[in-house]
KEKE-3310 file (N, C-alpha, C; in steps of 0.2 Angstrom, whole numbers, plus 5000, padded with zeros to 4 digits):
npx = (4791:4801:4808:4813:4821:4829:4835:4843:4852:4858:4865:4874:4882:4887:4894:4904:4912:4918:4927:4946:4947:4942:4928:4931:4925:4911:4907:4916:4918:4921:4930:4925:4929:4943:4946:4948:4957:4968:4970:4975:4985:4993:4995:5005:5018:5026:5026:5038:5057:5064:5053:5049:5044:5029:5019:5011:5021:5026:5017:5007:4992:4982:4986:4989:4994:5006:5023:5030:5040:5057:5065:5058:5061:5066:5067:5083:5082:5087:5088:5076:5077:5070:5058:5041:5027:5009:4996:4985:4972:4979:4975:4972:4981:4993:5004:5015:5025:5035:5047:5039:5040:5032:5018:5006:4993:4998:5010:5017:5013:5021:5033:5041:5039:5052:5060:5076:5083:5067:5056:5062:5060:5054:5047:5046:5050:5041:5028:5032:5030:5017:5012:5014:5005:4988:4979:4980:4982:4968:4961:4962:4960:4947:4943:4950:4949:4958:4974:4983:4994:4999:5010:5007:4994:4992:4995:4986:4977:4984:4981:4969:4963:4971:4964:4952:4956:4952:4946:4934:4922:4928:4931:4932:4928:4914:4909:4912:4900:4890:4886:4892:4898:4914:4925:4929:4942:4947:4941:4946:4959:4960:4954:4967:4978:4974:4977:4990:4995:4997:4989:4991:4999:4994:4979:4962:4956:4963:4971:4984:4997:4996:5005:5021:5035:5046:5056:5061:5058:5060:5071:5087:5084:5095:5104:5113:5111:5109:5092:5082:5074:5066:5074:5084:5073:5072:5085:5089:5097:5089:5081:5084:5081:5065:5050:5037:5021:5015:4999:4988:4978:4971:4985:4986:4991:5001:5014:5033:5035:5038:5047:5059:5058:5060:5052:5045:5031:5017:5017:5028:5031:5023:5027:5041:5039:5032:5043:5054:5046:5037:5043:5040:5040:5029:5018:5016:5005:4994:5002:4995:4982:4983:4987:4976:4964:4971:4970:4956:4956:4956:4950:4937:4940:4942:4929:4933:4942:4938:4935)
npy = (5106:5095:5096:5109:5105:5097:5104:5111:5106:5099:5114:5118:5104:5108:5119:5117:5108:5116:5122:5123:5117:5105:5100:5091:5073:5073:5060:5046:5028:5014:5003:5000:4993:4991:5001:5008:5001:4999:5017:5011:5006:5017:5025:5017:5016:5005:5000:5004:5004:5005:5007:5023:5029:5033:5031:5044:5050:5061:5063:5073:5071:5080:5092:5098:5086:5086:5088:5100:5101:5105:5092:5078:5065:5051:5032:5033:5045:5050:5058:5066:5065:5075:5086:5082:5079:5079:5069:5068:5068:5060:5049:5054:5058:5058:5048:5044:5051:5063:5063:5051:5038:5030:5019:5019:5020:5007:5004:5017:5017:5007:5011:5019:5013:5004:5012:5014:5028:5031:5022:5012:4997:4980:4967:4954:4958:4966:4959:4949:4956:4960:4948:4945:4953:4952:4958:4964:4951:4947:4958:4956:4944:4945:4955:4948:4937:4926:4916:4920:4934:4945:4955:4961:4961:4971:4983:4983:4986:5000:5006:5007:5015:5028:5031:5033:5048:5061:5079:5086:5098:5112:5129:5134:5125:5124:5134:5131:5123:5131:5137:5145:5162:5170:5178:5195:5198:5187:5180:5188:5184:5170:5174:5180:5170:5160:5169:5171:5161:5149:5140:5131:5120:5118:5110:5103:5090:5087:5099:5099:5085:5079:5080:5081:5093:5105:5110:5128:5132:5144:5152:5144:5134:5134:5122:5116:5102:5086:5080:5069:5068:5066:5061:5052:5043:5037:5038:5049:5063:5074:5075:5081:5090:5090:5087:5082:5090:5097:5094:5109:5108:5112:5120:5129:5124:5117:5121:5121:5125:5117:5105:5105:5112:5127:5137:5147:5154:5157:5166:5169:5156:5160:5170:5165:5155:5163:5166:5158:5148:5153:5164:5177:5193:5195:5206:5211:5214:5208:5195:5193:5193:5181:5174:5172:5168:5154:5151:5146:5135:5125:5111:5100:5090:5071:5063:5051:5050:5058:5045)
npz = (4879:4882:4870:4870:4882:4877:4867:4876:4880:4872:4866:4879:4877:4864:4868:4877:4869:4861:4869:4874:4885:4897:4908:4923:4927:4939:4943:4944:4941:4953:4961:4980:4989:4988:4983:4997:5004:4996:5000:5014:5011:5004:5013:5021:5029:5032:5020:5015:5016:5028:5036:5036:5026:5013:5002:5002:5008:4997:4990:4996:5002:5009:5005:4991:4985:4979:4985:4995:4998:4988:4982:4985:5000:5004:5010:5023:5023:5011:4996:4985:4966:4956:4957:4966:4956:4959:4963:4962:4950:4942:4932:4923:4915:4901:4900:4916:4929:4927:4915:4907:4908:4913:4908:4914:4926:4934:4933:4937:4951:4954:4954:4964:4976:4973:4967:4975:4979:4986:4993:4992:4991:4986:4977:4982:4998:5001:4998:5008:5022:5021:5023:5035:5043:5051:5050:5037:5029:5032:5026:5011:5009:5007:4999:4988:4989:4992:5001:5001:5000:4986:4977:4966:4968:4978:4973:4962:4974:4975:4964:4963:4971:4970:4956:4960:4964:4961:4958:4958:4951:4953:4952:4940:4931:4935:4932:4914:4913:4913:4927:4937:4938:4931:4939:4936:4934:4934:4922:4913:4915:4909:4897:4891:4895:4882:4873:4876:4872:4885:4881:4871:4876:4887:4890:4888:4897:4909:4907:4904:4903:4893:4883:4878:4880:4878:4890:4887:4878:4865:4872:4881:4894:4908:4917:4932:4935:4933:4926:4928:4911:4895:4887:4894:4894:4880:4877:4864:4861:4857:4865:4878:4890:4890:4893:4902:4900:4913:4924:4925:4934:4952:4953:4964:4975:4974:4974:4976:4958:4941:4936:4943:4952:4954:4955:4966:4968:4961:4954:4949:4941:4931:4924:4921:4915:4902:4898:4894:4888:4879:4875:4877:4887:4898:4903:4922:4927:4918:4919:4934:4931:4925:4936:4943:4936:4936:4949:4951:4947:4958:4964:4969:4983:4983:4994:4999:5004:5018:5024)
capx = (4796:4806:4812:4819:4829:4836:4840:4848:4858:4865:4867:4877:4888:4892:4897:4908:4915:4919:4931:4950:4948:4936:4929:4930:4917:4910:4909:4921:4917:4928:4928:4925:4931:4949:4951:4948:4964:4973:4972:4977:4993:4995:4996:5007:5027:5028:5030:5047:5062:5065:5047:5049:5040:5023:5016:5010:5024:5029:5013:5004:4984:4981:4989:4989:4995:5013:5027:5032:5049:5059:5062:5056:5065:5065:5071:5086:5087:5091:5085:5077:5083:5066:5050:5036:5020:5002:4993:4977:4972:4985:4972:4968:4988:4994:5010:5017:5030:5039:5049:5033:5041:5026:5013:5000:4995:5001:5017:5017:5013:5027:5039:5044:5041:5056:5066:5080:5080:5061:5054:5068:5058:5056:5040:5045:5047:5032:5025:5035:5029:5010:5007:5015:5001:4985:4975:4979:4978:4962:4959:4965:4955:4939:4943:4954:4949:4965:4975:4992:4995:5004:5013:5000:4986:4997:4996:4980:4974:4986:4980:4959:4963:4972:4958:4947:4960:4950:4947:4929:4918:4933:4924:4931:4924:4906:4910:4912:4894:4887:4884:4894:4902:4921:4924:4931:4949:4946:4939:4952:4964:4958:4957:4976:4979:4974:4980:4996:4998:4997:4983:4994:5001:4990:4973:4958:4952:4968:4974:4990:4999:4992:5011:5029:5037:5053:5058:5067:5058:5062:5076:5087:5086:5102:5104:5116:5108:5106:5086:5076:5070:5061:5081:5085:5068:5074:5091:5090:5101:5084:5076:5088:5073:5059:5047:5028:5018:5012:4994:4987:4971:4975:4990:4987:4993:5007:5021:5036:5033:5042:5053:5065:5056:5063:5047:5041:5026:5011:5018:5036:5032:5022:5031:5046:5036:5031:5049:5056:5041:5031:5048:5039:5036:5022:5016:5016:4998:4992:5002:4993:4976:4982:4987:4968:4962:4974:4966:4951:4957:4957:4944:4937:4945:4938:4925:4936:4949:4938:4932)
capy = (5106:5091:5100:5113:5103:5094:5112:5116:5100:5102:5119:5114:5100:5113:5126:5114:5104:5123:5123:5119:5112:5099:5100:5085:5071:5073:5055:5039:5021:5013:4995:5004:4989:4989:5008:5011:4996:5003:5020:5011:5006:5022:5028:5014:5017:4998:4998:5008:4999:5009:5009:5028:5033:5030:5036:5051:5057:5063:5063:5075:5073:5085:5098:5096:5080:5086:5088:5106:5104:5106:5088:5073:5062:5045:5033:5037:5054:5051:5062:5063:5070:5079:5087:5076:5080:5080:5062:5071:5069:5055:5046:5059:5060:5051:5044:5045:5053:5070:5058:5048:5032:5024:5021:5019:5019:5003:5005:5021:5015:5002:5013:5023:5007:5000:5016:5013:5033:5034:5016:5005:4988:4974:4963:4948:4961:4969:4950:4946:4962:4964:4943:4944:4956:4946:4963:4965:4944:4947:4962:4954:4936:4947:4956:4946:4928:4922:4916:4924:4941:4945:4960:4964:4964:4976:4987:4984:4991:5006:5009:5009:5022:5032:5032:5040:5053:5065:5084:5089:5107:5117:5136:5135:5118:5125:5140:5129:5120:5137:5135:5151:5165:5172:5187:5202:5199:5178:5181:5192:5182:5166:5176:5180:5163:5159:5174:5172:5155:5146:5136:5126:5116:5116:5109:5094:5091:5088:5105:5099:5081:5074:5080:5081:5099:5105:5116:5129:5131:5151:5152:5140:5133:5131:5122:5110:5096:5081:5078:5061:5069:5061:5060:5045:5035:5038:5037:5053:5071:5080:5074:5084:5095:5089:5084:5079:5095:5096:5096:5114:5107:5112:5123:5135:5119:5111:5125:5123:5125:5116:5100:5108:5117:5133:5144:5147:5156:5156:5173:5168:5150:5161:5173:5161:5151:5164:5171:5153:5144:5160:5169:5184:5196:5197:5212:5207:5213:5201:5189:5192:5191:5173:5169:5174:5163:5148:5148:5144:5126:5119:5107:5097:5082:5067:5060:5045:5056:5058:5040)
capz = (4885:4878:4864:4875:4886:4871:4863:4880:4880:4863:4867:4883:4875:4859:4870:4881:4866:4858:4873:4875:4890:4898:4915:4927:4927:4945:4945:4941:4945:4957:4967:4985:4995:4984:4985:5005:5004:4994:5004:5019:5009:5002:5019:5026:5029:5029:5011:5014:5020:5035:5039:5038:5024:5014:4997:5005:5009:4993:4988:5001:4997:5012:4999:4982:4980:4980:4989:4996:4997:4980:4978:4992:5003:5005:5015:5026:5023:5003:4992:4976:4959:4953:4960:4966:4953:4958:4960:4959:4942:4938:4927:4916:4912:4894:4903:4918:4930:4920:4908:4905:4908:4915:4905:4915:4934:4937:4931:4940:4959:4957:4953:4969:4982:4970:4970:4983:4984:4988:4997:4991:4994:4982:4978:4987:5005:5002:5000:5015:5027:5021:5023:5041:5046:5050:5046:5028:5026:5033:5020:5007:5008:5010:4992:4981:4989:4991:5005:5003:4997:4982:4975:4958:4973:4980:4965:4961:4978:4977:4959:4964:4976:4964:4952:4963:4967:4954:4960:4952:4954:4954:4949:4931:4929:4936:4924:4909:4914:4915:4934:4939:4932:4935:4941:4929:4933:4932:4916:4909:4915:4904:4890:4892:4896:4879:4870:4873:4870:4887:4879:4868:4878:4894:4889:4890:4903:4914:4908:4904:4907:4887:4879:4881:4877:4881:4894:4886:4868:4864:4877:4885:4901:4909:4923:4930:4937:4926:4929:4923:4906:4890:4884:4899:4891:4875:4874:4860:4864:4855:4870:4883:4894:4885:4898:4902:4902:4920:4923:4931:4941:4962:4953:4969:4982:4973:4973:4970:4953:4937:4936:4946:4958:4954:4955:4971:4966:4954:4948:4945:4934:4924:4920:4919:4908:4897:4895:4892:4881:4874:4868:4879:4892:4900:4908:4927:4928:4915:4925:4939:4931:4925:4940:4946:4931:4939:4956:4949:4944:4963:4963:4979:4985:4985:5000:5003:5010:5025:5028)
cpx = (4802:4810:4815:4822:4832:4839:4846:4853:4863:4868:4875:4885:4891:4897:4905:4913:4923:4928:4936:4949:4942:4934:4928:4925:4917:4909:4914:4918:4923:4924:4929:4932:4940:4951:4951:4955:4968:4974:4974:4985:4995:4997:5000:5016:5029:5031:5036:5051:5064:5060:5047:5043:5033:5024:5016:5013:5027:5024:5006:4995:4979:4982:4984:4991:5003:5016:5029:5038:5053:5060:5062:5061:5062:5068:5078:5090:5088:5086:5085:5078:5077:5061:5045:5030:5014:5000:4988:4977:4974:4982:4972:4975:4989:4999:5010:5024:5033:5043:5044:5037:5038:5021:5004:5001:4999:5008:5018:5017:5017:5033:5041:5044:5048:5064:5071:5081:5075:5059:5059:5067:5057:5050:5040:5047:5045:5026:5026:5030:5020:5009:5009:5012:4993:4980:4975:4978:4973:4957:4959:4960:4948:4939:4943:4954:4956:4968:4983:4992:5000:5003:5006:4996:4987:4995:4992:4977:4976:4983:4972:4959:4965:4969:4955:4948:4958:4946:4939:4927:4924:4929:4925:4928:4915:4906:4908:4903:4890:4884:4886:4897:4911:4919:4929:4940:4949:4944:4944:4957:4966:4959:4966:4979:4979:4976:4985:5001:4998:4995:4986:4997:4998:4983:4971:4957:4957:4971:4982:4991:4996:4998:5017:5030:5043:5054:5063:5066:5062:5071:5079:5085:5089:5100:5112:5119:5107:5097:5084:5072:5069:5071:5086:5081:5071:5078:5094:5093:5094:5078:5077:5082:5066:5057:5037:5024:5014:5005:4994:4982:4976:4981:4993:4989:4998:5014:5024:5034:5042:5045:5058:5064:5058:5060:5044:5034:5022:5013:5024:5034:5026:5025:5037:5046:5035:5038:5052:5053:5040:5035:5042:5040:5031:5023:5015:5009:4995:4994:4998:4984:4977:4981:4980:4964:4962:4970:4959:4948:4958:4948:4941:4938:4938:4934:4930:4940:4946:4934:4939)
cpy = (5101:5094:5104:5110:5100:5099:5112:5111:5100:5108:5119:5110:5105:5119:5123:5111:5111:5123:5121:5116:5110:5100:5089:5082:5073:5065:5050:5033:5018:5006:4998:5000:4989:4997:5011:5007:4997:5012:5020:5012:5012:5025:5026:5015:5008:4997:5000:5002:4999:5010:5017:5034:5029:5034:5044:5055:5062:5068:5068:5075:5077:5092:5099:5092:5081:5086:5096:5110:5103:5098:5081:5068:5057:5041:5034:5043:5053:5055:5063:5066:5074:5081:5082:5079:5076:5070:5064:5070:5065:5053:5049:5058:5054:5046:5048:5046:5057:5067:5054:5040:5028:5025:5023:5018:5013:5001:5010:5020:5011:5005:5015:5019:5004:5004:5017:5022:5036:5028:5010:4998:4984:4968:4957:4951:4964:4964:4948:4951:4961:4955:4940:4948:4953:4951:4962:4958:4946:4951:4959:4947:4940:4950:4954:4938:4925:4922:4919:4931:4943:4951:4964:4964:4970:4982:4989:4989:4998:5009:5013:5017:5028:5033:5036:5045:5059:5072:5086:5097:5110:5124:5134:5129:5118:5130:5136:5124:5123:5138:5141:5154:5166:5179:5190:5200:5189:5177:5182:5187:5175:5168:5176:5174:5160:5163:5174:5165:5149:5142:5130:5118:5111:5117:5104:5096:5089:5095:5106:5088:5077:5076:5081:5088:5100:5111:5121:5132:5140:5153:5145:5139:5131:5130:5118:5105:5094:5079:5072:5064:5066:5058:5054:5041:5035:5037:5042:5059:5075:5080:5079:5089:5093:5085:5082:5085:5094:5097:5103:5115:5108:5115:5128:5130:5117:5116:5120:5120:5123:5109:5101:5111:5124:5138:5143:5148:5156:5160:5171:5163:5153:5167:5172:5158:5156:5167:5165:5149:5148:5162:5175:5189:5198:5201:5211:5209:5209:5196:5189:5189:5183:5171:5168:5169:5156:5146:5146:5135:5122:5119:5104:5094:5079:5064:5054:5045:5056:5051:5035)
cpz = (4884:4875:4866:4879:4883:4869:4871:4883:4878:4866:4870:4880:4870:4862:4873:4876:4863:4863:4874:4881:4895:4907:4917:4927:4935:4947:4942:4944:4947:4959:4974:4990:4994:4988:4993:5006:5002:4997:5010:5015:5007:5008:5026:5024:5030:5023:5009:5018:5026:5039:5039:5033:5021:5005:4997:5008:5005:4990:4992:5000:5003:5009:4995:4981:4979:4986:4989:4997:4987:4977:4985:4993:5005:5010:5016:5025:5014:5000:4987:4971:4955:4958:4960:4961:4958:4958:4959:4951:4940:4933:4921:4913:4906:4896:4912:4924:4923:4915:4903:4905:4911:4910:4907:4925:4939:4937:4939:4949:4959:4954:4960:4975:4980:4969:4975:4984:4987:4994:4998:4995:4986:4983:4984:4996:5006:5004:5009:5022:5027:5024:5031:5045:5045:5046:5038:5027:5026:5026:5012:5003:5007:5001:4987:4982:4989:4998:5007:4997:4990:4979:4969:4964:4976:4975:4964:4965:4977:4971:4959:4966:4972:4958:4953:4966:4960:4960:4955:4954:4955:4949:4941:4928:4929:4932:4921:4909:4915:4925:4939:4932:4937:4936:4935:4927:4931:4925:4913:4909:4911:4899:4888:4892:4889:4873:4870:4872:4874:4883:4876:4869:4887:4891:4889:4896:4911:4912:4908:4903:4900:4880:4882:4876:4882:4884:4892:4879:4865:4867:4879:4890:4903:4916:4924:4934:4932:4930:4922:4916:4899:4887:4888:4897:4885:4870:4868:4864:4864:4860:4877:4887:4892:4893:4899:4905:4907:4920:4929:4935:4946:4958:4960:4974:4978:4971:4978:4963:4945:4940:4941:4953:4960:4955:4962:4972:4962:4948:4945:4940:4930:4921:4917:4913:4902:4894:4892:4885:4878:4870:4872:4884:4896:4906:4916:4930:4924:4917:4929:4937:4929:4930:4944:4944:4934:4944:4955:4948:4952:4962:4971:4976:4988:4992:5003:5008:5019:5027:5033)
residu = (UNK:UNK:UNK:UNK:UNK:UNK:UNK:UNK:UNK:UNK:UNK:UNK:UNK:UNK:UNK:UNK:UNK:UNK:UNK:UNK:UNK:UNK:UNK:UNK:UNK:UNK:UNK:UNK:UNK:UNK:UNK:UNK:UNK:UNK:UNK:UNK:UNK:UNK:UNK:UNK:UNK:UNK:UNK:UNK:UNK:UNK:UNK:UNK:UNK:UNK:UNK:UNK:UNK:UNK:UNK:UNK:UNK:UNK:UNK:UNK:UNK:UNK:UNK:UNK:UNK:UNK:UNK:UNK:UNK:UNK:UNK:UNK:UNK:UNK:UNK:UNK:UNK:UNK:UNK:UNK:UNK:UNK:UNK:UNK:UNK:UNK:UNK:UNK:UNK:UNK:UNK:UNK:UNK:UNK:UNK:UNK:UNK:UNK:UNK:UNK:UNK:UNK:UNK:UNK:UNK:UNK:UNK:UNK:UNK:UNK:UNK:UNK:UNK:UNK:UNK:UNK:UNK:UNK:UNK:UNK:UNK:UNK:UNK:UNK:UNK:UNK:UNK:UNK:UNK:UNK:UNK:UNK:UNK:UNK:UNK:UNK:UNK:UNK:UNK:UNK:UNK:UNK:UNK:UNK:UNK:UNK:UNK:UNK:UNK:UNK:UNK:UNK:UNK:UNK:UNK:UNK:UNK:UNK:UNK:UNK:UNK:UNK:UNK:UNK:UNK:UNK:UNK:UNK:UNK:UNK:UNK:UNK:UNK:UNK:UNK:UNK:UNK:UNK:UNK:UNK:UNK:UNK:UNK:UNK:UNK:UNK:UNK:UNK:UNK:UNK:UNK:UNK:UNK:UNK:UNK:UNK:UNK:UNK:UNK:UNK:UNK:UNK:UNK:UNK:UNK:UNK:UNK:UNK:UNK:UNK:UNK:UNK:UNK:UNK:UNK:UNK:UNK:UNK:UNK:UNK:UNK:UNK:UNK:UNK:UNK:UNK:UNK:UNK:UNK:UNK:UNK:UNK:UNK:UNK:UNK:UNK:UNK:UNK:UNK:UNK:UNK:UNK:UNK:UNK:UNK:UNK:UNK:UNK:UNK:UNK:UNK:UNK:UNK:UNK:UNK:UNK:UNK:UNK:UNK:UNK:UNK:UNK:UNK:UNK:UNK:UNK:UNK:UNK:UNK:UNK:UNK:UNK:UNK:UNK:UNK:UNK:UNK:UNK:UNK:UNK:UNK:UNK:UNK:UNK:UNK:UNK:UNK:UNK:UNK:UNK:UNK:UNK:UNK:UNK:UNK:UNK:UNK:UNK:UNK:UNK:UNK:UNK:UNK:UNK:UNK:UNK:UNK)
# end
């Protein structure tokens, strides 16, 4: 009996490894008491200058994790110069934001309180704001032992939470673990996905968000807005559209679609993408069966969400 669950482990892992793309672990380790703190801060307009806005508002994680408008608003009313991406999934990402000029989450969560067009605040009146609230002192001394609040604790809370912002069991995920099957046209539609090349660029286990490729490879893409592209970290021309392959876990929640937010629909940025990237046309019924494929990649949201 041994011997067969070891066959049907191997079995399991080769099937899985076989596969360009990874499903989600179901669990992560986390420090609880950090990430409920940092979901308060995530959720607090304090950390804006105006008091107006928050993380989540850019960041919607009732959604998908995005923003629904083309590109989010900060405070008073300013607006910002690219689409919000997905915090779902951040970790898995090699870099991040669509330039990739964070490396890491940390980088990441202190960039947009430091944007004067998104929170436009500043370590020492985030310091100021949180250590005039007796609440977060109290929070704060209970976690991090300490009696006065400072910015990195900040960070740190905001980063826990966003750790455990991971999306698992999504169908194609209990697919790949043999746990379900897809249906005929979800099926199909993967093979397609692979066949004509999606695959290339969107795979692992985030499905995306593990390279930079340029928007525009077969065709151009003209636009003419200047966006934040690998070509601003850089400082190179052969950088100009190049950006951070989006992941497409939750795809079916975070329209508009693209850097740009040019696609409204599931069916447009793939059809858009394959006439731009692939160099093709795809048949609008083979689109449809991707986009069948795609729905497959919402996962569930994390438990913390409702405490």
């Amino acid at each position: 009996m041994l011997k067969y669950l070891f066959f049907l482990s191997f079995f399991y892992d080769l099937c899985i490894a076989s596969e360009p793309i990874s499903p989600i672990p179901q669990t992560v380790e986390y420090d609880k008491a950090k990430a409920l703190l940092g979901k308060k801060l995530f959720f607090d307009t304090a950390l804006s200058r105006d008091n107006t806005v928050c993380c989540n508002s850019c960041h919607v994680l009732r959604e998908g994790g995005a923003d629904e408008n083309q590109v989010s608003v900060g405070v008073e009313g300013r607006k910002g110069n690219i689409q919000s991406p997905t915090v779902y999934n951040a970790r898995y990402n090699f870099k991040q934001f669509w330039n990739g000029r964070a490396r890491n989450l940390k980088e990441q969560a202190s960039g947009p309180m430091n944007n004067p067009h998104e929170q436009d605040m500043n370590p020492q009146l985030i310091e100021k704001r949180l250590n005039a609230s007796k609440i977060y002192r109290n929070l704060f001394k209970k976690i991090y032992h300490t009696t006065r609040i400072s910015y990195n604790e900040v960070i740190n809370a905001i980063v826990e939470f966003e750790k455990i912002l991971i999306t698992p069991n999504a169908k194609f995920d209990r697919y790949l673990r043999g746990e379900v099957k897809l249906s005929q046209q979800e099926e199909k539609g993967y093979a397609l996905f692979k066949q004509y090349g999606c695959i290339t660029c969107h795979n692992g286990i985030n499905i995306g968000g593990n390279s930079f490729q340029k928007m525009g490879t077969f065709f151009p893409y003209k636009t003419k807005a200047d966006y934040p592209d690998r070509a601003k970290v850089t400082g190179l021309k052969r950088y100009k559209n190049v950006f951070k392959v989006p992941t497409l876990r939750n795809i079916a929640l975070t329209s508009p679609y693209f850097h740009d937010g040019s696609a409204k629909t599931l069916l447009q940025a793939v059809q858009r993408m394959s006439h731009f990237n692939l160099g093709v046309e795809i048949p609008k019924k083979d689109a449809k069966d991707i986009v069948a494929f795609l729905k497959t990649l919402t996962g569930v949201k994390p438990k913390i969400l409702d405490k």
